[in-house]
C-alpha positions as CSV (number, residue, x, y, z in Angstrom):
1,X,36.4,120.0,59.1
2,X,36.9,118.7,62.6
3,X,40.4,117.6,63.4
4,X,41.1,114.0,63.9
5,X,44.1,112.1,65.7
6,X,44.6,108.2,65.1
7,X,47.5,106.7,67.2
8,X,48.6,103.2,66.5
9,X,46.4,101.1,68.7
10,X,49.9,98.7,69.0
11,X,51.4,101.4,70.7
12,X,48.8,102.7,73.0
13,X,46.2,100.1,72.8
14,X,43.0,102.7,72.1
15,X,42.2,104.9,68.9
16,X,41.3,108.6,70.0
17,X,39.5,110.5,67.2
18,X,38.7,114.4,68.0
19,X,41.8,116.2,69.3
20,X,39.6,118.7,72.0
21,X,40.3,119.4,75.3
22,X,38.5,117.7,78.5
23,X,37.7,119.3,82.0
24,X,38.1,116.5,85.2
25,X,36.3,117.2,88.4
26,X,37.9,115.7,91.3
27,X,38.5,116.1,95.2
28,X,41.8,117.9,95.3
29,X,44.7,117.3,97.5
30,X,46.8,114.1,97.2
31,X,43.8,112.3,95.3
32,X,43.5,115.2,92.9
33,X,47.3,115.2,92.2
34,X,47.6,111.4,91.9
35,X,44.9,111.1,89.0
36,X,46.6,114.3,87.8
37,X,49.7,112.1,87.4
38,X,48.4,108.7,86.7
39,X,45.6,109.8,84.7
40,X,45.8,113.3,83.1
41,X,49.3,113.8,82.3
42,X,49.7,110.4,80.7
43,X,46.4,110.4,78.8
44,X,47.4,113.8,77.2
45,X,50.6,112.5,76.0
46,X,49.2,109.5,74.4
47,X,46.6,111.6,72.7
48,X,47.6,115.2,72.2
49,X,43.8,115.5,74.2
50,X,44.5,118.5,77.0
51,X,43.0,117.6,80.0
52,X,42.3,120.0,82.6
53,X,42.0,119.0,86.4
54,X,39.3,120.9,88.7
55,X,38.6,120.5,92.4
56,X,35.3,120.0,94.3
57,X,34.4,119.1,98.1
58,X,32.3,116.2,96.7
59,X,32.0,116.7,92.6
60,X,28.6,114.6,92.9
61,X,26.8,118.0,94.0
62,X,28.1,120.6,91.4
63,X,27.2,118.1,88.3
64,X,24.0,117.7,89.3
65,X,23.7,121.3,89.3
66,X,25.0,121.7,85.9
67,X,23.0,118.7,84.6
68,X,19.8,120.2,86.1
69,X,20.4,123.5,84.7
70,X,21.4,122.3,81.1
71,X,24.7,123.9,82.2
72,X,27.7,121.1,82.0
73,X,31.3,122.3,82.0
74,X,32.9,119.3,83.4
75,X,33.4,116.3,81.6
76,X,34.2,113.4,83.4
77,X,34.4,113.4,87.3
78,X,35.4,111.5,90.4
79,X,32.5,110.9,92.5
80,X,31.8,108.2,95.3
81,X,30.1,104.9,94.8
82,X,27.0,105.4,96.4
83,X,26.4,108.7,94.5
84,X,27.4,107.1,91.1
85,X,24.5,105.0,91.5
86,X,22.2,107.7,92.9
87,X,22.9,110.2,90.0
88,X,22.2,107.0,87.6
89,X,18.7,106.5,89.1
90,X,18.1,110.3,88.3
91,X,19.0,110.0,85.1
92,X,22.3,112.8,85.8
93,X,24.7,110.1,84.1
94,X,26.0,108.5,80.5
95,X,25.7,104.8,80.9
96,X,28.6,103.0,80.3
97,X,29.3,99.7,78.0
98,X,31.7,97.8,79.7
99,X,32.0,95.9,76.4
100,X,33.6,99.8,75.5
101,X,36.4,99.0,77.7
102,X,39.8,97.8,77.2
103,X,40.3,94.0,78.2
104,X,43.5,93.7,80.5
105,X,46.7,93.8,80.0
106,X,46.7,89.8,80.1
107,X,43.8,89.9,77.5
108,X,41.2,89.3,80.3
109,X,37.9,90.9,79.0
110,X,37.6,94.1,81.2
111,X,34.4,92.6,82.2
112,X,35.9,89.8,83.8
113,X,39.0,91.8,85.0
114,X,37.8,94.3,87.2
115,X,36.5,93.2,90.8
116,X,33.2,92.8,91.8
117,X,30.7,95.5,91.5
118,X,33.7,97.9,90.2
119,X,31.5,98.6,86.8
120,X,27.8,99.6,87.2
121,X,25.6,100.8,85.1
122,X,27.1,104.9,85.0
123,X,30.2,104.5,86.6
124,X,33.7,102.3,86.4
125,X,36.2,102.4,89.7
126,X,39.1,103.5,89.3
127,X,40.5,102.7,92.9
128,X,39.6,100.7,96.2
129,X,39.7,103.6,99.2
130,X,38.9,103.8,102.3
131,X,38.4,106.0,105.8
132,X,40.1,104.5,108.4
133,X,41.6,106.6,111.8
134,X,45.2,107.8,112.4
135,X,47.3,109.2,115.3
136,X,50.1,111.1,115.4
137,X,53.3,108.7,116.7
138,X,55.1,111.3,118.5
139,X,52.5,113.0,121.0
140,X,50.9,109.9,121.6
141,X,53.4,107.5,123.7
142,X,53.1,104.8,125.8
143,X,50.2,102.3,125.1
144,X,49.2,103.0,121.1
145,X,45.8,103.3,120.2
146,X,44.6,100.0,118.2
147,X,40.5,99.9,117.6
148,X,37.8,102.3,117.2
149,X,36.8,101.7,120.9
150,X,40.1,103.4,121.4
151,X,39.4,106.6,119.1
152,X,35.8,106.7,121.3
153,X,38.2,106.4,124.6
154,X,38.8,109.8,126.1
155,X,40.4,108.8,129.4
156,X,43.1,106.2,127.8
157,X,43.6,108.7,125.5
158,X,42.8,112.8,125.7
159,X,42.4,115.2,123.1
160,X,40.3,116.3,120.5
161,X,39.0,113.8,117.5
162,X,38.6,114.6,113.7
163,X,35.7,113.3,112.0
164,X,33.8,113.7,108.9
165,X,31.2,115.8,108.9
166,X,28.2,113.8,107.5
167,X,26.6,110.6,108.4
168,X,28.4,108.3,106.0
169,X,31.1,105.9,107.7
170,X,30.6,108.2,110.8
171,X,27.7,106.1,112.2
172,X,29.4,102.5,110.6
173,X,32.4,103.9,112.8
174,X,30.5,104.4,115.7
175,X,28.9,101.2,115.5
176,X,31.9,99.5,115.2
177,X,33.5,101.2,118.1
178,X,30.3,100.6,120.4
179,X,30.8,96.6,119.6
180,X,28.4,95.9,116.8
181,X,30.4,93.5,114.3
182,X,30.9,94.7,110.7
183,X,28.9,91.9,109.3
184,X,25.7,93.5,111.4
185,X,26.7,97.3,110.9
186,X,23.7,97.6,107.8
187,X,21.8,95.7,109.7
188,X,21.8,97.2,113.2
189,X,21.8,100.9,111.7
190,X,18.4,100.2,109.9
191,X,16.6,100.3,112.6
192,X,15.5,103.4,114.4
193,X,17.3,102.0,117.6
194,X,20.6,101.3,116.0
195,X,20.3,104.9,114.5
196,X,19.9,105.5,118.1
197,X,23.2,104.0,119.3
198,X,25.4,105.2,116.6
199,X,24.0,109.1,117.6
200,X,24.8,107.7,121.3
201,X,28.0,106.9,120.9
202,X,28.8,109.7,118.9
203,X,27.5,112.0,121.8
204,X,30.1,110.6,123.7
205,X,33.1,112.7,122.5
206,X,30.4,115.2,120.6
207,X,32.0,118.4,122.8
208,X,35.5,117.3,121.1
209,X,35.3,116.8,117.7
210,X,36.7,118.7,115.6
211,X,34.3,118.5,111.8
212,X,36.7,118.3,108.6
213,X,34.9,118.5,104.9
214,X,37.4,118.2,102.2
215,X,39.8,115.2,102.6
216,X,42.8,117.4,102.8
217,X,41.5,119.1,106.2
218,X,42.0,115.7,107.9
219,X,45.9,115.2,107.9
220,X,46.3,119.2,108.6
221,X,44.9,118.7,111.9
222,X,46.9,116.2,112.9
223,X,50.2,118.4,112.1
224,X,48.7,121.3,113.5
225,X,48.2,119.4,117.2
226,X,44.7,120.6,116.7
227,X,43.8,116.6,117.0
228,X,44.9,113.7,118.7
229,X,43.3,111.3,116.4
230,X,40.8,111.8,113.6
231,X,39.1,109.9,111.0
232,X,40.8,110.7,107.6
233,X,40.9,109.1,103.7
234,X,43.7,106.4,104.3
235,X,45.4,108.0,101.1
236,X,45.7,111.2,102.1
237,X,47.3,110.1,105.8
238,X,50.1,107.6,103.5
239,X,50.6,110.7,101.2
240,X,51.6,112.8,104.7
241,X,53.4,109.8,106.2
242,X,55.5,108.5,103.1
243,X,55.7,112.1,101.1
244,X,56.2,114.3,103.8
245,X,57.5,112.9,106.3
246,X,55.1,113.3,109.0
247,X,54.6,110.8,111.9
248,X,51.8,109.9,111.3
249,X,50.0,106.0,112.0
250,X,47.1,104.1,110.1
251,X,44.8,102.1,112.4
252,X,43.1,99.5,109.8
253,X,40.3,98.5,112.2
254,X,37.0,99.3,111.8
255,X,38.0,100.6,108.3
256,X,35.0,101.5,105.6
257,X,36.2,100.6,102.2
258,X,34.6,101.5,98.8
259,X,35.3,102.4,95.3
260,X,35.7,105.3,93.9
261,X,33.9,106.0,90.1
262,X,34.7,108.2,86.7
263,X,31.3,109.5,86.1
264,X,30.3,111.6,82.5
265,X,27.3,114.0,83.6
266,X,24.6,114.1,80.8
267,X,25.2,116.9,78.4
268,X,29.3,116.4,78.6
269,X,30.6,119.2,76.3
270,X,33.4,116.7,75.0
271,X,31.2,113.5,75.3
272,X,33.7,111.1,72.8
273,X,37.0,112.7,74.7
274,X,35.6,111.8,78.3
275,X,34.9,108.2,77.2
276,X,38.6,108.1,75.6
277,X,39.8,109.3,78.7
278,X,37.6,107.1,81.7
279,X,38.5,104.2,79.1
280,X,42.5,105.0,79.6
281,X,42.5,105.6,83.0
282,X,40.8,102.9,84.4
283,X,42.7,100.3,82.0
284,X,45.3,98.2,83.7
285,X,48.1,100.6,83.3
286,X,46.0,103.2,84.2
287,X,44.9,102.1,87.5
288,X,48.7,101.6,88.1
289,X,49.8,104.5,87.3
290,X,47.7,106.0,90.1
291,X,48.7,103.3,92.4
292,X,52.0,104.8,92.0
293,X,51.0,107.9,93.7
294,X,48.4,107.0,96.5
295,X,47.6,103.9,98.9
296,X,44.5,103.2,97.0
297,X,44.0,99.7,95.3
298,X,43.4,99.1,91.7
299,X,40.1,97.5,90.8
300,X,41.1,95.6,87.9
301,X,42.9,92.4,88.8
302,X,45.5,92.8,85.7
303,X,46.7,95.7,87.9
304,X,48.0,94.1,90.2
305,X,50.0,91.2,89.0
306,X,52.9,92.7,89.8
307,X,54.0,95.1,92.6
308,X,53.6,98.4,91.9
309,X,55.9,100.9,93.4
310,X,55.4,104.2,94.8
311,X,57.0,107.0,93.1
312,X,59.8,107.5,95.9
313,X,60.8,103.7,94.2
314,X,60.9,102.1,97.3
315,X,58.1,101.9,99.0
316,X,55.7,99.0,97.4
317,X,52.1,100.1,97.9
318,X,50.5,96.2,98.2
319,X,50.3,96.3,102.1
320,X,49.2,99.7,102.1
321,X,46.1,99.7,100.7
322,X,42.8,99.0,101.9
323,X,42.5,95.7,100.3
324,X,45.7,94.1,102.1
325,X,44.7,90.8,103.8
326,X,46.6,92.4,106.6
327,X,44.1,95.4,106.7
328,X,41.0,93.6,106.0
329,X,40.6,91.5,109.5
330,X,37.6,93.9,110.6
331,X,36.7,95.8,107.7
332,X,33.7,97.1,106.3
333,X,32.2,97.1,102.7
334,X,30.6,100.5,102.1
335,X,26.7,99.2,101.7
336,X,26.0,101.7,98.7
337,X,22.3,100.4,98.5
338,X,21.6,101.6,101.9
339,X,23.1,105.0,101.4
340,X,21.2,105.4,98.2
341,X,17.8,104.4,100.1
342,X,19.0,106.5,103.2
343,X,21.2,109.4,102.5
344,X,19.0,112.0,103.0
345,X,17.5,111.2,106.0
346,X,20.7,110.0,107.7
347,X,22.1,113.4,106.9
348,X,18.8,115.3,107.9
349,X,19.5,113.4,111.6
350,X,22.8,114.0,111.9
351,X,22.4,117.8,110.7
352,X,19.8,118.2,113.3
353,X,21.7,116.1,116.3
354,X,25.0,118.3,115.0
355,X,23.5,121.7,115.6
356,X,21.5,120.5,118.8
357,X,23.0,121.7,122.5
């Protein structure tokens, strides 16, 4: 007979049936290790449900694979908007019932508690992120860099750049930089001559960028010197800054914010766990609890009725995420429509202008 674990629903606010263990694929680094802490750790002690974290450059790729293959060893994972609805429209994904999730810690129904657009059809956000640029305070003095004009700039300021390698927020940037407003970036880069000008401006520092992956990749430049500025998760550059100690700076403008989704590929091994679990961690104490750990907003509004508190219990997080008023003066919603319609041939351009002399 298969095991089954009831816990009070007064105390934990769910009922978990089926005590088996979950796999999570993630992107490693400081995100991994926050939902490690705010999701995975907690969820298992609530439930006596093991929960095992696994890392990926971008888990969208390797569950397609294993969906595709009738292969699937991860449960639940982490994947980017855009992709969450991509992988949907293939058919890769469970759907979700938001009805299925837990109304807010004020009674809100989760439907009505979580921000706009943060449930869709396959996915549910579990945190506002975004890509902004950063500098490192002591080996650049004098006048600091403040817009992404200034990160194009390599008179004002030398060195090499960091930047994502892959058309996604790398062209919006370059937009932004060459003048275009954020309200007309979508616009502007569906044409084949604002594709045009984003490759143009980009070929403009092309001979000194230096191409990062995996998220972690970004901050290590900058404390190696390899960098004097470079594009980076703002996350993982608060997680050097405010963890470690390094000196590094955020530079809000021109930031490209979006959420990030738990996913369940098709063919989930543990299919009742990995709803258990996505319905925990993106309740309102969940989101919290990774708020604790990384500058990334919560996207139910029940999470942030009070200030949460990173774990050095000092620093409060509201001004350092993404969705600060402060921080939102010039920034950009991620346009996941337009990256579903025109991932591919973005990337095939960029690819091709990328390996081109």
């Amino acid at each position: 007979m298969k095991k089954i674990l009831i816990l009070s629903t007064a105390l934990t606010g769910f009922a978990f049936a089926a005590n088996a263990d979950i796999t999570v694929m993630s992107w490693g680094g400081a995100y991994g290790a926050a939902q490690t802490e705010g999701h995975l750790k907690p969820f298992t002690a609530s439930t006596g449900i093991a929960a095992t974290m696994v890392d990926s450059d971008n888990p969208a790729t390797p569950i397609k694979a294993m969906v595709e293959a009738g292969n699937v060893t991860v449960d639940v994972a982490s994947v980017e908007y855009a992709d969450a609805i991509r992988l949907c429209d293939e058919g890769v994904l469970e759907p979700v019932d938001v009805a299925s999730l837990p109304a807010g810690d004020d009674g809100v129904a989760a439907a009505d508690d979580f921000i706009a657009g943060a449930v869709t059809e396959c996915g549910v956000s579990t945190d506002v992120w975004a890509t902004v640029f950063a500098y490192d305070t002591s080996k650049i003095t004098g006048d600091a860099p403040k817009t992404a004009a200034d990160f194009f700039d390599l008179t004002k300021f030398p060195g090499k750049r960091g930047l994502h390698k892959g058309a996604k927020a790398v062209l919006e940037f370059a937009l932004m930089a060459d003048g275009v407003a954020p309200a007309d970036v979508y616009k502007t880069l569906s044409t084949p001559e604002g594709v045009d000008k984003a490759f143009a401006k980009l070929d403009t520092i092309k001979a000194d960028v230096v191409w990062w992956e995996a998220g972690s990749q970004a901050p290590q430049l900058l404390a190696d010197g390899e960098v004097a500025m470079t594009t980076a998760y703002n996350g993982r550059i608060f997680n050097a800054a405010v963890a470690e100690g390094k000196p590094f700076q955020i530079v809000w403008d021109s930031q490209v914010f979006e959420n990030e989704m738990y996913v369940i590929p098709k063919g989930a091994p543990n299919m009742e766990q990995a709803k258990q679990f996505v319905a925990y961690a993106t309740s309102t104490q969940g989101e919290r609890q990774q708020a604790q750990h990384i500058s990334y907003g919560p996207a139910r509004k029940s999470s942030m009725a009070e200030p949460i508190i990173y774990v050095d219990g000092k620093t409060e997080m509201g001004p350092n995420v993404p969705t600060a008023a402060a921080n939102m003066a010039t920034a950009l919603g991620s346009d996941f429509q337009f990256w579903v319609d025109h991932d591919a041939e973005l990337n095939d351009r960029f690819n091709a202008w990328l390996a081109a002399n």
